[in-house]
N, C-alpha and C positions, 0 to 999 in steps of 0.2 A: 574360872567359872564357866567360860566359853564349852570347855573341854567339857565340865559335869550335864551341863542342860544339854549339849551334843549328843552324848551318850544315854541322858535318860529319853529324850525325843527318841532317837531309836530301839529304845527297849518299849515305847509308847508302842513306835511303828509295829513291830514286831508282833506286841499282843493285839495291834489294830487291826493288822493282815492275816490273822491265825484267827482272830474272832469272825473275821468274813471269808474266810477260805470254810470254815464251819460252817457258817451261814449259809453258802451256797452249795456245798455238799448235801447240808443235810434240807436244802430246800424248804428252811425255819428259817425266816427273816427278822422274829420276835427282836433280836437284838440290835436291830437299825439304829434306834439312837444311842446304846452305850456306845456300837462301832464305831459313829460318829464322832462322837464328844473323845472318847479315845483317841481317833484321831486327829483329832480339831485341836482341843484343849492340853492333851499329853504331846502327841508326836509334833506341831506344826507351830504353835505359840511356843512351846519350847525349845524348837529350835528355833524360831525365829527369835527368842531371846537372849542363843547363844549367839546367832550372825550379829546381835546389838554388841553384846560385850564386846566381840572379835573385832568388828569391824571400825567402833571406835574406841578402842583401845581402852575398855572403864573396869575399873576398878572393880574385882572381884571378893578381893577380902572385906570389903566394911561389912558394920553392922547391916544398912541398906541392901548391901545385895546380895547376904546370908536371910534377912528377910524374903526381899526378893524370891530367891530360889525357894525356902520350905513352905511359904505361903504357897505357891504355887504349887509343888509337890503336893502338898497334905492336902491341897484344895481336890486338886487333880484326882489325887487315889480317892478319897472319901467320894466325890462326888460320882466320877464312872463306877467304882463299885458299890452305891447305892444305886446308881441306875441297872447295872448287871444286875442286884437282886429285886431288886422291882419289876424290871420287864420278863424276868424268870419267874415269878409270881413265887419268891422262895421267901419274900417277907412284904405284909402289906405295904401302901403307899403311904399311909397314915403315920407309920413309926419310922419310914424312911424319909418323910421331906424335912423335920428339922435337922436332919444331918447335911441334903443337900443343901439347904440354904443357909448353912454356915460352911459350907463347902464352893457355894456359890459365891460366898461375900469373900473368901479366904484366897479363891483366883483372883477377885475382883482386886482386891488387896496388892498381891505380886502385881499385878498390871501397874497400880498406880504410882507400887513401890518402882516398876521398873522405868518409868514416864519419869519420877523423881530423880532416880539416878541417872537416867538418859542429860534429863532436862542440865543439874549442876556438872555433868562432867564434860558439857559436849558448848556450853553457854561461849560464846563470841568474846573475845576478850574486847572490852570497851576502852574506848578511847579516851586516852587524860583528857580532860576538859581545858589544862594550860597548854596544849601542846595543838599548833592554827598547821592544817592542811596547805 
């Protein structure tokens, strides 16, 4: 799992860097906040969700963190690319906010999924209650 959100954060980066290399060529800013949420939400929370896996060693194959990851993906694409066409005025905002705000709720989702899986895999092993320090 480390490995997949590794590589999809720089396929994020990549479209993040290419969409402001445009941006400042062509001296049209219009896409400031897709760039952003591109790379805020794609490139930077996904990989910081691969340093979670990697770093404490969790469990990539459950159902959890096959959630995890498409929640976040599907949240991710759906949401920067209704912002790409809204701040490109290529489809009202009207028919594009209940996409993002199931797109919103669908990151929000991965997060919590990822908090959940953080939280059980990472938990303190407690101490017998019959067994005196």
């Amino acid at each position: 799992m480390a490995r997949k959100l590794a590589l999809t954060a720089l396929v994020y980066a990549l479209i993040g860097l290419l969409l402001g290399i445009y941006m400042a060529a062509s001296k049209n800013h219009v896409q400031m906040v897709t760039h952003a949420h591109i790379l805020l939400i794609g490139f930077v929370i996904s990989f910081i969700y691969s340093a979670f896996y990697k770093l404490w060693n969790l469990p990539g194959d459950g159902r959890a963190s096959q959630l995890q990851f498409y929640a976040h993906q599907a949240g991710t694409l759906v949401l920067t690319g209704s912002l790409f066409l809204m701040y490109g005025q290529f489809v009202a905002p009207a028919v594009l906010e209940p996409f993002m705000a199931v797109a919103s709720i669908a990151v929000l989702l991965g997060m919590v999924t990822m908090a959940v899986v953080f939280v059980r895999h990472t938990r303190v092993a407690r101490a017998d209650p019959g067994v005196t320090a």
